[in-house]
VOGU-3710 file (C-alpha; in Angstrom, 3 decimals, decimal comma):
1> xxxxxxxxxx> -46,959/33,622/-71,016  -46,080/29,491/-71,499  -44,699/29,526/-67,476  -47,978/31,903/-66,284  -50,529/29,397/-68,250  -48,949/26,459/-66,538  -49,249/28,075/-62,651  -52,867/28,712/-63,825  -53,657/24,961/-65,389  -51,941/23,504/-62,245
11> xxxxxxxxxx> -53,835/25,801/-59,753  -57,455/24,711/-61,669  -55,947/21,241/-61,106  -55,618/21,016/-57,680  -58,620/22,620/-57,611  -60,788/20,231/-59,099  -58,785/17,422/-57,483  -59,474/19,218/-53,606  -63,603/19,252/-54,908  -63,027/16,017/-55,452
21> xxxxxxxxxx> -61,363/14,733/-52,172  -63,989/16,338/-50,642  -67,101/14,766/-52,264  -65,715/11,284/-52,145  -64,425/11,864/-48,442  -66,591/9,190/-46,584  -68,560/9,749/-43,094  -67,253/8,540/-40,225  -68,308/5,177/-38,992  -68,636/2,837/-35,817
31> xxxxxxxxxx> -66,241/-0,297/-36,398  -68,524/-3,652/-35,204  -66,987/-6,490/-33,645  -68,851/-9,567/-33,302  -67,878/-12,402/-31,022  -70,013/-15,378/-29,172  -69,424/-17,604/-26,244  -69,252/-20,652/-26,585  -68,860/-20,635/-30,402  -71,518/-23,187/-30,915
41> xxxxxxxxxx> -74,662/-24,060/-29,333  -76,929/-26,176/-29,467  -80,715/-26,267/-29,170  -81,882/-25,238/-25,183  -78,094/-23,789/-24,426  -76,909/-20,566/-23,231  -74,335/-18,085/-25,058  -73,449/-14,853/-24,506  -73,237/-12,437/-27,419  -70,403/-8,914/-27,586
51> xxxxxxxxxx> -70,915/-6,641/-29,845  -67,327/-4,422/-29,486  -67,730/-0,615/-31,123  -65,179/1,253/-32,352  -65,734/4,658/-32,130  -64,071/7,588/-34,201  -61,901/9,506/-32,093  -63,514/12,920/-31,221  -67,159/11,299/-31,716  -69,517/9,500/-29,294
61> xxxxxxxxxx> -72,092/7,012/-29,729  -75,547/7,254/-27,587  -76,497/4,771/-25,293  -79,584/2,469/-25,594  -81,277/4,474/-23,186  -83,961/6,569/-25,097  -84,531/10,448/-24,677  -87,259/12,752/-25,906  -86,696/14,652/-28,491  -82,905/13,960/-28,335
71> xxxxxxxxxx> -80,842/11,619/-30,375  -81,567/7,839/-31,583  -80,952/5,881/-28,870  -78,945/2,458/-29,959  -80,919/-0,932/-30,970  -79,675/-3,859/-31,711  -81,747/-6,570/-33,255  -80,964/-9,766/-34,382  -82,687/-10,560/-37,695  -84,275/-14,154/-38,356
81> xxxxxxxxxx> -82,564/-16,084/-35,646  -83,192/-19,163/-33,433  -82,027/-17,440/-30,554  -84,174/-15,941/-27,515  -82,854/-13,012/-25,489  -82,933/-14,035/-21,788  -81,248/-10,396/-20,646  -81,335/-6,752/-21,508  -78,001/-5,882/-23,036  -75,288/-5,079/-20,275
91> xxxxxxxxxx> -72,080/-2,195/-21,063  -70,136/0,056/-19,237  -71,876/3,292/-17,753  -72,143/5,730/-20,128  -70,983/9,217/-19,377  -73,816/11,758/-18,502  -74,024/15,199/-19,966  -75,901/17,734/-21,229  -75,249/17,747/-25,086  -75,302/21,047/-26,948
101> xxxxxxxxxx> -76,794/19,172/-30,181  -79,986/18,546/-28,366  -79,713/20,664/-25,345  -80,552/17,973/-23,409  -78,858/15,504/-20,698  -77,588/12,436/-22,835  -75,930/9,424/-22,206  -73,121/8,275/-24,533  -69,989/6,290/-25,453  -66,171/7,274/-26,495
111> xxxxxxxxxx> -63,163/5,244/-27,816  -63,999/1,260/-27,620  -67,255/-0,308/-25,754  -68,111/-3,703/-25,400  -71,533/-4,152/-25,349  -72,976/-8,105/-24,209  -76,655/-10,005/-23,810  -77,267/-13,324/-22,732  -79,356/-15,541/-25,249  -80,629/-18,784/-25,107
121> xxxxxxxxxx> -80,571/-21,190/-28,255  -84,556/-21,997/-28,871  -85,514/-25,391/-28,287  -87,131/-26,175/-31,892  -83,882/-24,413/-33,708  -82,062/-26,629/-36,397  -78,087/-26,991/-36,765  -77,140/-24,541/-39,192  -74,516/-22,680/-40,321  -76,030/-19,359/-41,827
131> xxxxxxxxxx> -75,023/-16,262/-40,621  -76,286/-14,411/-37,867  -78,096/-10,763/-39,250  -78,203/-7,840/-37,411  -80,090/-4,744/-37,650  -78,180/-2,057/-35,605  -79,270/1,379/-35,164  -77,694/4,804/-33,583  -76,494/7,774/-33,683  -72,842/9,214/-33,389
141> xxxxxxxxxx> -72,423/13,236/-33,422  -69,404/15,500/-32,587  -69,302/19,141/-31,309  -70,891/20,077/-34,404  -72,364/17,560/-36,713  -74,794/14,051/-36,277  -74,802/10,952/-38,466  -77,810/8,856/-37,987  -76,860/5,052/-38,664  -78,699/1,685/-39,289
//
């Protein structure tokens, strides 16, 4: 009876310790690299800003370009800064297909992108050191399921 309580106690344990792997199990993200050339500029120079995603394997990421009733397209926004964008972002070509989630053509990213826009430094903007702030939004989805992102 001691030995057939025990199987049962450890059974409700694992249990209880699978529902709770699951509800702590975390969505899948997009890894962001951030790197500028030159690493400092000053006031009327150029730079070039990459933004590198890492996308979970079996997941894509959609492109900027945006669709109709599909998925969000990407945006990337720079938040509060002294620089002026003097190109449209530049990447890889996406691949082209039509995506069962939407049931429409899409364009989208796998594996590792590097994304890159040309900025100019405005002429008025003071030496600092703060941070640059971003505001990037998407969408990655697999065969079956969609995660919105900002």
């Amino acid at each position: 009876m001691a030995k057939r309580l025990k199987v049962i106690l450890t059974l409700v344990f694992m249990f209880v310790a699978g529902l709770s792997a699951v509800s702590t199990a975390k969505d899948p993200e997009v890894d962001w690299t951030v790197t500028v050339d030159p690493v400092q500029a000053r006031a009327g120079e150029h730079l070039t800003l990459s933004l590198k995603a890492d996308i979970p394997k079996g997941w894509h990421l959609y492109s900027f370009t945006p669709i109709k009733e599909g998925p969000r397209p990407l945006t990337v926004a720079l938040e509060d800064s002294a620089w002026v964008a003097v190109s449209s972002w530049t990447a890889p070509k996406p691949h082209t297909e039509l995506d069962p989630n939407f049931n429409k053509q899409v364009e989208f990213y796998e594996g590792v992108v590097d994304f890159q826009r040309a900025y100019q430094v405005a002429s008025d903007a003071q030496e600092s050191d703060a941070p640059l702030a971003f505001k990037i939004r998407g969408q990655i989805c697999d065969p079956r399921t969609c995660i919105a992102f900002t």
